[in-house]
C-alpha positions as CSV (number, residue, x, y, z in Angstrom):
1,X,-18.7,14.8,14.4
2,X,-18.3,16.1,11.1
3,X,-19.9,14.4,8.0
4,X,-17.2,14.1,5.1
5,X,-18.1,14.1,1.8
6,X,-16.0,12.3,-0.5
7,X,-15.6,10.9,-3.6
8,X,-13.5,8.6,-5.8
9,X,-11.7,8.3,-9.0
10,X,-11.2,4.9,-10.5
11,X,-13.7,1.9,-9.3
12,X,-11.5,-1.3,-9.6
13,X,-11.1,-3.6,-7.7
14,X,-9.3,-1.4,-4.8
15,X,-11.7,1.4,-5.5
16,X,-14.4,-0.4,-4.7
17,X,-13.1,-2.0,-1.6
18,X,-12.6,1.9,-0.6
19,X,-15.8,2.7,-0.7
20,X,-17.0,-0.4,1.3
21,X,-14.7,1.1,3.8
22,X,-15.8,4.6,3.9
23,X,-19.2,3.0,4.5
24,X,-18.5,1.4,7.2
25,X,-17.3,4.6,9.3
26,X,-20.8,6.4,9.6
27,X,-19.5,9.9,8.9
28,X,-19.0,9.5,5.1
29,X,-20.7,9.8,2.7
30,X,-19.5,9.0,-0.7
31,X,-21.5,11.2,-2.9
32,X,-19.9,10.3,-6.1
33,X,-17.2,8.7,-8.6
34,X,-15.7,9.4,-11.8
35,X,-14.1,6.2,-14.2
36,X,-13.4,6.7,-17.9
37,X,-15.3,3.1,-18.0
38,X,-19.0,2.3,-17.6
39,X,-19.1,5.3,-15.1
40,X,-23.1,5.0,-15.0
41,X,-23.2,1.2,-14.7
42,X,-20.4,1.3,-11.8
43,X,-22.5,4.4,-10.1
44,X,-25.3,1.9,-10.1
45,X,-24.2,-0.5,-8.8
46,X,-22.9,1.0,-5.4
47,X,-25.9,2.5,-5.3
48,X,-23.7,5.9,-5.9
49,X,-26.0,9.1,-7.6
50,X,-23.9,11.1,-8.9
51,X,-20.9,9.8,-11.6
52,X,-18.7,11.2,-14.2
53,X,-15.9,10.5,-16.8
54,X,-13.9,13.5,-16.2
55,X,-12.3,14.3,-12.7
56,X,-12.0,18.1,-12.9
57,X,-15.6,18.6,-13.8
58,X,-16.7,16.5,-10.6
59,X,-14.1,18.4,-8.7
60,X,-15.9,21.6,-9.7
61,X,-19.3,20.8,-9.5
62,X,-19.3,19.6,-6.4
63,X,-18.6,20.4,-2.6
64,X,-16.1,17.8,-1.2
65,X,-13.9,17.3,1.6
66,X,-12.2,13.8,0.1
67,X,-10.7,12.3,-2.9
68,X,-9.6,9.1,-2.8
69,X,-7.5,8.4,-5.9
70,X,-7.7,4.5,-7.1
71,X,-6.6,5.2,-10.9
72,X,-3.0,3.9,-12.6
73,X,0.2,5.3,-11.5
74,X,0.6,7.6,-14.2
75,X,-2.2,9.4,-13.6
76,X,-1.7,10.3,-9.6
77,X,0.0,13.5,-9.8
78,X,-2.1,15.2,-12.3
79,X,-5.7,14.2,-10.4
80,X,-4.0,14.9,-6.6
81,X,-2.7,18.1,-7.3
82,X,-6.1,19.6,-9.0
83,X,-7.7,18.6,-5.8
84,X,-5.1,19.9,-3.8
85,X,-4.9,23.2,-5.3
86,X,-9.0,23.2,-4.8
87,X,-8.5,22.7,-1.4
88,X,-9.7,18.9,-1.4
89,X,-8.1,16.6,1.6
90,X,-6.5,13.5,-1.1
91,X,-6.0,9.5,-0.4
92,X,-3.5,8.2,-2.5
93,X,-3.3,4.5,-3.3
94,X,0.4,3.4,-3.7
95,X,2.5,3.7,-5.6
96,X,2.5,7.8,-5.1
97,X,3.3,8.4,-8.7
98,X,5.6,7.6,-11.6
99,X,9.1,9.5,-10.2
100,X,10.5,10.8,-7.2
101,X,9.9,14.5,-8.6
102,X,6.1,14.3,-9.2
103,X,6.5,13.2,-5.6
104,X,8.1,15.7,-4.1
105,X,6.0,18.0,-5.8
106,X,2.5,16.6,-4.2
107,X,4.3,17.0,-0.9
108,X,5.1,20.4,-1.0
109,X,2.0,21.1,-2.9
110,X,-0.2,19.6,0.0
111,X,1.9,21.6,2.5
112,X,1.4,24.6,0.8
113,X,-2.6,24.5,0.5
114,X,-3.0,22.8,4.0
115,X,-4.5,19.6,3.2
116,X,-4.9,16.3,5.0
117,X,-2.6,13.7,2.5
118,X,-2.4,10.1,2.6
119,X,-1.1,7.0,0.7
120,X,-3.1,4.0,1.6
121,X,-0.4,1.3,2.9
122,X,-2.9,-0.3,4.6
123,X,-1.0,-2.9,6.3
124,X,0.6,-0.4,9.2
125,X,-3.3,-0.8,10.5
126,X,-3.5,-4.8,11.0
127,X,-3.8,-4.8,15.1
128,X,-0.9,-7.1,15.4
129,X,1.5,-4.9,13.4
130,X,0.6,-2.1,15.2
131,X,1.2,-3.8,18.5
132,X,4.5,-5.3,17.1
133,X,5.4,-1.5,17.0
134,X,4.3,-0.5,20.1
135,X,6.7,-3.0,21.8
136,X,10.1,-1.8,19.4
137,X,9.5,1.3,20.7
138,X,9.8,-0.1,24.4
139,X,12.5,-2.3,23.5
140,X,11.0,-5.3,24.2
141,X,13.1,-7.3,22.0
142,X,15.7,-5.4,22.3
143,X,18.3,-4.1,20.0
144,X,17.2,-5.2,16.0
145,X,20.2,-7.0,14.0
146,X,18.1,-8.5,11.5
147,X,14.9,-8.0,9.5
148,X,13.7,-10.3,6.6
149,X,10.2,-11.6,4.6
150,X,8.6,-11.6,1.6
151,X,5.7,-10.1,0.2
152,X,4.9,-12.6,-3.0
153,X,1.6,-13.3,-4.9
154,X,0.9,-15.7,-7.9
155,X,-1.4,-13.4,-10.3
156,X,1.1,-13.1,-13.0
157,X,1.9,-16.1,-13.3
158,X,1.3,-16.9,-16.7
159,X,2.1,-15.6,-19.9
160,X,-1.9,-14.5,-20.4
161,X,-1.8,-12.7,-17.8
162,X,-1.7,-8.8,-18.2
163,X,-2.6,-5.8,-16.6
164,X,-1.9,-2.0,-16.8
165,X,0.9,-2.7,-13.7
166,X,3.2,-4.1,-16.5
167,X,4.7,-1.3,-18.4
168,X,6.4,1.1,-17.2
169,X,4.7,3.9,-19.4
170,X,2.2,3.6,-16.7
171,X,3.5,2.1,-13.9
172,X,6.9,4.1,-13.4
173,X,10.3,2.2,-13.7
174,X,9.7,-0.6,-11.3
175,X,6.7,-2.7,-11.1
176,X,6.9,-5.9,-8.1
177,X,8.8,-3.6,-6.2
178,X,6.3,-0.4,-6.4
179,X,3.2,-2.6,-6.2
180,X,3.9,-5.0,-3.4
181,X,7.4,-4.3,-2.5
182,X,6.2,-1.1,-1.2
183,X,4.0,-2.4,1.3
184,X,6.6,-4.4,2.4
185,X,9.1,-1.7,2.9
186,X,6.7,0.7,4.5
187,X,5.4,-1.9,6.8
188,X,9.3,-2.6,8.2
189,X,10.7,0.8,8.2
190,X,7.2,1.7,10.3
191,X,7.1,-1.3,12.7
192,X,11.3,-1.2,13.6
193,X,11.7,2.8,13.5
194,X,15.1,1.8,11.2
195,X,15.6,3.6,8.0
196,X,17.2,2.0,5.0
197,X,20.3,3.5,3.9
198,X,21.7,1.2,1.6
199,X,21.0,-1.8,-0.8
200,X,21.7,-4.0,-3.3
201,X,18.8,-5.8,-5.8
202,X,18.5,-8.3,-8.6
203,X,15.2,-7.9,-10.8
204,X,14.0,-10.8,-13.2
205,X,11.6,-11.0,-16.2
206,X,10.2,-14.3,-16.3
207,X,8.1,-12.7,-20.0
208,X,9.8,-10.8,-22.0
209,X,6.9,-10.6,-24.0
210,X,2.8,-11.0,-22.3
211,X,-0.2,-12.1,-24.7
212,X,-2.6,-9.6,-23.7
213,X,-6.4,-10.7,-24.1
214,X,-8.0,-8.0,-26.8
215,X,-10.9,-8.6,-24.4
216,X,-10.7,-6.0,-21.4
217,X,-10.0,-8.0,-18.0
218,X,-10.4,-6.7,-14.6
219,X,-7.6,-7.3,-12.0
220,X,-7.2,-10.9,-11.1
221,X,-9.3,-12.1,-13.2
222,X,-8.0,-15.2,-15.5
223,X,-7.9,-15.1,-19.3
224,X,-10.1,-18.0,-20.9
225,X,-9.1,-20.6,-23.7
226,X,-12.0,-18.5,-26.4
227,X,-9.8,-15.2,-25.8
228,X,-7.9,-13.7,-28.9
229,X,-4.3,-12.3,-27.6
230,X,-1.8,-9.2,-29.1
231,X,1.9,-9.3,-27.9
232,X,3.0,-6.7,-25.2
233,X,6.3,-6.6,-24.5
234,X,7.5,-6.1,-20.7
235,X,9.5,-3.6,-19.2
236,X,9.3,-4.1,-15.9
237,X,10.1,-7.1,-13.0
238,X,8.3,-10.1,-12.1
239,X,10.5,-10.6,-9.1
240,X,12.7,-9.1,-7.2
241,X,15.3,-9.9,-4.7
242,X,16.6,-7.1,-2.3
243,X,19.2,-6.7,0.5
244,X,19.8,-3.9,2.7
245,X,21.2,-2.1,5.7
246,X,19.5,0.5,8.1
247,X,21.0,3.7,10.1
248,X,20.7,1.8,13.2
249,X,23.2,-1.1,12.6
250,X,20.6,-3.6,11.5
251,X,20.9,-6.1,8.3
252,X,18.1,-7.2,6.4
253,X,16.3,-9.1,3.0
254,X,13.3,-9.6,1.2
255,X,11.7,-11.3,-1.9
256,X,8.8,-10.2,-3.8
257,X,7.6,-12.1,-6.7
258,X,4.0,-11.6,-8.5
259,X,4.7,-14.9,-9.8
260,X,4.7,-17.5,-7.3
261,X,2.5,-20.2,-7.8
262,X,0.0,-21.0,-4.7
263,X,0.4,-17.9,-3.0
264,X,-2.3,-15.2,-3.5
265,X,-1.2,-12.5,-1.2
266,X,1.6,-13.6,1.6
267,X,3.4,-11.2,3.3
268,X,5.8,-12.1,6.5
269,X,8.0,-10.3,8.7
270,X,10.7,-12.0,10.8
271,X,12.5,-9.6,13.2
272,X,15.4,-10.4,15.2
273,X,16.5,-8.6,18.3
274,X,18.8,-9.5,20.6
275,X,16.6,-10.3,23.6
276,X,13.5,-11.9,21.2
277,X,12.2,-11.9,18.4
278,X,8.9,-10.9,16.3
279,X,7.8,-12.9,13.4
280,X,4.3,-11.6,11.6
281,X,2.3,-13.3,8.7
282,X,-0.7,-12.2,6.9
283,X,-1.7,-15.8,6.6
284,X,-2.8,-15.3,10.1
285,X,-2.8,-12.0,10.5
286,X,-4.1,-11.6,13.8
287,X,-1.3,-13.2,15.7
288,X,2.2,-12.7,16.5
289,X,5.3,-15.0,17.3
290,X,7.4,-14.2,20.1
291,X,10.6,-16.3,19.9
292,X,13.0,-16.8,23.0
293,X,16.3,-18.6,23.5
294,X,16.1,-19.8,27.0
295,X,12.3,-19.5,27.6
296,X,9.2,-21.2,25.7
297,X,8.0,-19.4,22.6
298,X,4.9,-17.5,23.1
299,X,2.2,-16.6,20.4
300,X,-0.2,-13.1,21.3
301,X,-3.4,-13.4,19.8
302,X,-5.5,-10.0,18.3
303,X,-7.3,-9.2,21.5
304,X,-8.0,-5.9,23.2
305,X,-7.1,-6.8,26.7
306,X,-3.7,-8.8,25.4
307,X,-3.0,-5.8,23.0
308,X,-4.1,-3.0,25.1
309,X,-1.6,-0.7,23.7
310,X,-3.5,-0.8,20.1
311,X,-7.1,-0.9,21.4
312,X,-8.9,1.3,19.5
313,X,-7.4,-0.3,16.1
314,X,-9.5,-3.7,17.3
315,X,-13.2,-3.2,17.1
316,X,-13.9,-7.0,17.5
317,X,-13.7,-9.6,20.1
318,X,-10.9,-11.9,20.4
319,X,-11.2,-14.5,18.1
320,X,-12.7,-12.6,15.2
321,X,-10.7,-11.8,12.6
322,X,-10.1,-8.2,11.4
323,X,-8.5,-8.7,8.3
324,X,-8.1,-7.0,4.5
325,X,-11.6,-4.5,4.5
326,X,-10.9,-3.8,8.0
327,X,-7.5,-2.7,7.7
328,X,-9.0,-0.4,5.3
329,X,-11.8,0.8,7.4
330,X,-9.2,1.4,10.6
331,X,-6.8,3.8,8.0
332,X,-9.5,5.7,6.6
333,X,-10.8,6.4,10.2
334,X,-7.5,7.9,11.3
335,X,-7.5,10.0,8.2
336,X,-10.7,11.1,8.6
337,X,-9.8,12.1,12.0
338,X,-6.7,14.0,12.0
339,X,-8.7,16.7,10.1
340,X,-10.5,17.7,13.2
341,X,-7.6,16.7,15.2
342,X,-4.8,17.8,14.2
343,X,-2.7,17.7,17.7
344,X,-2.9,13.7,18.0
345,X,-0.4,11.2,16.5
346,X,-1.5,8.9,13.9
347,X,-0.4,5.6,12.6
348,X,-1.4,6.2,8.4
349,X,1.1,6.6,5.8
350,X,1.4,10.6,4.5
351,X,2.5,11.9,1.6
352,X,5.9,12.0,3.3
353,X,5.9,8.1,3.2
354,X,4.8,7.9,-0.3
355,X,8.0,10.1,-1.3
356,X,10.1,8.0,1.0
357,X,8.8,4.6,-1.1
358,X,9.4,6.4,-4.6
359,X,13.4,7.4,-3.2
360,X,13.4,3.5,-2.3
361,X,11.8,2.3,-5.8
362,X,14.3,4.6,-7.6
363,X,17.5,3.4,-6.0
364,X,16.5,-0.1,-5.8
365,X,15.9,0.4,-9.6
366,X,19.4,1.7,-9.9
367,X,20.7,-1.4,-7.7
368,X,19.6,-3.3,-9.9
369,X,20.8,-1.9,-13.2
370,X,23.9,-1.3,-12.2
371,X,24.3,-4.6,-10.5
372,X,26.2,-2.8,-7.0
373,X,24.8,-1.0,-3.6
374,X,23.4,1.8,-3.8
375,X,23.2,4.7,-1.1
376,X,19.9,5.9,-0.3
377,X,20.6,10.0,-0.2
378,X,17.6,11.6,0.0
């Protein structure tokens, strides 16, 4: 088995739960990572040699196989395509970038110079997703008529609260949608095999104007009553509403809200077909509902006998959970692996995907400032 080595840009909160993955594989070793902020300190601290404050000089000094980008939105299309171009296999976290052209750029550009590409939507990897696919495919609950959920959170809830996601300078022109909303739509465009091909969305900004702490915070962390505050105002949504219709007949909805009080990261998927149907939530992410007119409901529990069909995404026994870090670990093994084999089918989001989510964030955009449906024409 080939050893990888691999290094990241940005260490966050995501980039470090990256790394804690990688670790976890056996085969990676992540030799460095480059942050504009307290580079040495964050080296340190993951027990991480070599660190920098400038991406193309780590990309030229040393010999790597990976680069796993964990930096603002705004800043994905310049950092992927130097790798590329160098030859570097790149792990994009989502959104892909800031507009549908810097997209469709990195995916030629990837295809041009032969490199592995990925966006993390991690949630395609939860076992009982997976599975949930699996039995679409075999029509199990037959023909899909309706697919709904909600992907909401509460860490913006107040007017203190503040983080780079907010402006569209460097988040692109949607925010709830390309943060969360994202995930969402991956995860039921992946698990039904339906495209969307046409909606209509309402956006709402609960602030017009944030009070942003002149104190640097990391992500989710709370403002405190000492903190002095400057006035940002906000361009992008808090919440959004969405409805749509797919090529295969189906009808469909979901909300996504950053500010929903008591909810720190709930995602749920109700599909309806017309034999069953599925219903998924994060909140207990390793089961499934399997609802039934005529015949008692059944719930399917993460286990690799009941599940067989997604065995080698479960590396636990039944009854232990395989939750957030582990859905990392099981999509960075997959990308890992399709470099030395390329002939096998894999379950990750590529940089395909990521372009399909910018086309989505764009027109739901549009939906929503024009107030009408909008046609997804790619």
């Amino acid at each position: 088995m080939k050893k990888f080595n691999t290094a990241i840009v940005g260490i966050g909160f995501i980039g470090t739960v990256h790394i804690e993955a990688l670790r976890r594989l056996g085969n990676v070793d992540v030799v460095a990572i480059c942050d504009p902020y307290e580079a040495k300190t964050k080296a340190e601290s993951l027990h991480i040699d070599k660190y920098y404050t400038d991406y193309e000089s780590m990309i030229d000094e040393l010999d790597l196989d990976f680069i796993h980008i964990c930096t603002p939105n705004n800043t994905h299309y310049d950092i992927a395509s130097y790798a590329i171009k160098k030859g570097i296999h790149v792990v994009l976290e989502k959104p892909m970038t800031v507009s549908v052209e810097e997209a469709r750029s990195l995916v030629e550009l990837a295809k041009k110079h032969h490199v592995t590409h990925a966006i993390n939507f991690h949630n395609r990897l939860y076992p009982a997703v997976a599975y949930m696919k699996h039995e679409i495919e075999k029509q199990t609950i037959g023909d899909i008529f309706s697919i709904h959920g909600m992907y909401i959170q509460d860490w913006l809830l107040y007017e203190t609260d503040y983080s780079w996601r907010l402006n569209t300078k460097t988040s692109g022109i949607t925010r709830a949608v390309a943060d969360i909303g994202s995930h969402w739509l991956d995860l039921i465009e992946y698990v039904t095999g339906h495209k969307i091909v046409e909606v209509l969305s309402e956006f709402k900004t609960v602030y017009e104007t944030r009070k942003k702490a002149t104190k640097p915070l990391n992500s989710f962390e709370v403002a405190s009553s000492d903190m002095t505050y400057d006035d940002m105002p906000i361009d992008t949504e808090d919440i959004a509403t969405i409805t749509f219709k797919t090529d295969k007949g189906a009808i469909g909805n979901t909300f996504i809200s950053q500010m929903f009080s008591g909810e720190k990261n709930k995602i749920s998927l109700f599909i309806g077909g017309k034999d069953a149907s599925f219903e998924w939530d994060l909140d207990k992410l390793s089961d499934i509902k399997i609802g039934y007119r005529n015949q008692g409901n059944m719930h399917i529990t993460k286990d690799a006998l009941l599940m067989s069909s997604v065995k080698s995404l479960i590396d636990y026994p039944s009854g232990h959970e395989e939750g957030f870090p582990d859905a990392f670990k099981q999509t960075f093994k997959q990308i890992y692996a399709s470099v030395e084999n390329k002939d096998q089918s894999y379950l990750y989001a590529t940089f395909e995907d990521g372009l399909r989510q910018m086309i989505l964030n764009e027109k739901l955009y549009s939906s929503a400032k024009q107030r009408k449906w909008v046609k997804i024409d790619e």
